[in-house]
C-alpha positions as CSV (number, residue, x, y, z in Angstrom):
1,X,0.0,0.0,0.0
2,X,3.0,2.5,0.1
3,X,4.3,1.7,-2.8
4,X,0.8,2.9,-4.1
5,X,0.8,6.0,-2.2
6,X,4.4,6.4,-3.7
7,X,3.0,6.3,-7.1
8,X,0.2,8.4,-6.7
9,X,2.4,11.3,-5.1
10,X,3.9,11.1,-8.7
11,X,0.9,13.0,-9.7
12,X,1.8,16.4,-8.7
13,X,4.7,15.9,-11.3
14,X,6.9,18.4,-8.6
15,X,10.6,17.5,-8.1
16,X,10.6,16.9,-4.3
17,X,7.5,14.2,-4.9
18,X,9.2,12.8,-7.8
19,X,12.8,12.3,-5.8
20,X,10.7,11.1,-2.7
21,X,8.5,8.9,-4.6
22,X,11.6,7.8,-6.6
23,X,13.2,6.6,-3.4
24,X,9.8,5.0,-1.8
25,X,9.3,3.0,-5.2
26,X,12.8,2.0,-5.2
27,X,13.0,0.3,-1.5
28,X,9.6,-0.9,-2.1
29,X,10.8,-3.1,-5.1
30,X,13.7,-4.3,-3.6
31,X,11.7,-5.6,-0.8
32,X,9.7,-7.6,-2.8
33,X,12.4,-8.8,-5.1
34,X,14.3,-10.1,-1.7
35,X,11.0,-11.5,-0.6
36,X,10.6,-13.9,-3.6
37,X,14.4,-14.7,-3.1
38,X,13.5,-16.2,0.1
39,X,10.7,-17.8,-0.8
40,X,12.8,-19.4,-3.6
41,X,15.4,-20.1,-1.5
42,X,13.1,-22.3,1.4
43,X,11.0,-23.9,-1.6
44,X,13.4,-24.8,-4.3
45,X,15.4,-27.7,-4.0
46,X,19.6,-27.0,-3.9
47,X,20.1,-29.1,-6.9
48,X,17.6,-26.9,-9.1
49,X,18.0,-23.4,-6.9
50,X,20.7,-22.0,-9.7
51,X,18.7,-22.5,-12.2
52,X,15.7,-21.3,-11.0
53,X,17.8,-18.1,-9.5
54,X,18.8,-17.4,-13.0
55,X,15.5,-17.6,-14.5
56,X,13.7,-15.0,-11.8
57,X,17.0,-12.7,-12.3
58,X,16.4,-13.0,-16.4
59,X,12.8,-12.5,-15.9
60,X,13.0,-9.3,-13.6
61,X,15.4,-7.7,-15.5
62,X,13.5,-8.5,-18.8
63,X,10.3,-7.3,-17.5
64,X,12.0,-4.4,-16.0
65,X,13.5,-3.0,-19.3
66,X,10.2,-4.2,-20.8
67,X,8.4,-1.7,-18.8
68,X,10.8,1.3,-19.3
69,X,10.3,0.9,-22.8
70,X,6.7,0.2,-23.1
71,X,6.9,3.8,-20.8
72,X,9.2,5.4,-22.9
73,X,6.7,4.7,-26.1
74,X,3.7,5.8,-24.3
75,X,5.0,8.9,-22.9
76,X,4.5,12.6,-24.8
77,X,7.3,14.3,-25.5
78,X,7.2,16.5,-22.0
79,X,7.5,13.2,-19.9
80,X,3.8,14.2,-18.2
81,X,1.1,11.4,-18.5
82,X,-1.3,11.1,-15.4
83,X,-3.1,7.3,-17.1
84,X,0.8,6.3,-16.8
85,X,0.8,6.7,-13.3
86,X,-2.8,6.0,-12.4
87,X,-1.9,2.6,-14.2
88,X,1.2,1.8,-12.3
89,X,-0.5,2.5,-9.1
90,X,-3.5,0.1,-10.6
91,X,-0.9,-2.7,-11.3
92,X,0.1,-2.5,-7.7
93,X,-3.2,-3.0,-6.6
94,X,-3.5,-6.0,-8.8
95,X,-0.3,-7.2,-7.9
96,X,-1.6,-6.8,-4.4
97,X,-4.5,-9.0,-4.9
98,X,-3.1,-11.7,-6.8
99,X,-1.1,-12.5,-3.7
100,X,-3.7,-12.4,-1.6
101,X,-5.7,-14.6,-3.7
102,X,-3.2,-17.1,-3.9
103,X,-2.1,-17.2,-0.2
104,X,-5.6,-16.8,0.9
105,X,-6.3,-20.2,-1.5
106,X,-3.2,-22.1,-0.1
107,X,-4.0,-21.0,3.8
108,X,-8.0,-22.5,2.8
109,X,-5.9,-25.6,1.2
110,X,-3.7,-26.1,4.0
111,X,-6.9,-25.8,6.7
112,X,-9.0,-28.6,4.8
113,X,-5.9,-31.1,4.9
114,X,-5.3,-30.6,8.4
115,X,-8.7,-30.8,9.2
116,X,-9.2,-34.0,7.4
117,X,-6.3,-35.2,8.1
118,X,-5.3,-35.3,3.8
């Protein structure tokens, strides 16, 4: 939910928001890149954990240069587009609901089998 706020400050398009915003977004990726690291490192086996390392280090990277230049072709010429930023901020919130979704499903999953004993 910061990382929202972060990207929604970005709508006042003023230098001190921008550089704040900039730093907010910044730590807030990292976080979740180190998250997934983790849980790659506890649920990946050690004989496939290189592999898989340098598949979600190809993939980030790919997806991140994806997205500056999908950006960099949307964006007018003066660098100002407020649907750019309401979009990113609407990614996070998708991004943000995904997860739940999923860990909300597994916690269900993992309730039934104890409870039944599966």
């Amino acid at each position: 939910m910061v990382n929202i706020a972060a990207q929604l400050t970005l709508l006042t398009f003023s230098f001190p928001a921008i550089v704040a915003a900039a730093g907010v977004l910044g730590l807030g990726g990292q976080v979740i890149k180190l998250s997934g690291d983790a849980a790659m490192q506890i649920d990946v086996p050690d004989e496939r954990r290189g592999q898989v390392f340098a598949f979600q280090d190809a993939l980030f990277n790919a997806t991140f240069v994806g997205s500056l230049t999908l950006a960099a072709a949307v964006l007018p010429f003066d660098g100002v587009s407020h649907p750019l930023v309401v979009a990113g901020a609407g990614l996070y919130l998708v991004a943000i609901g995904a997860v739940y979704a999923f860990y909300a499903r597994g916690t269900a999953a993992a309730d039934a089998s104890d409870r039944y004993g599966g």
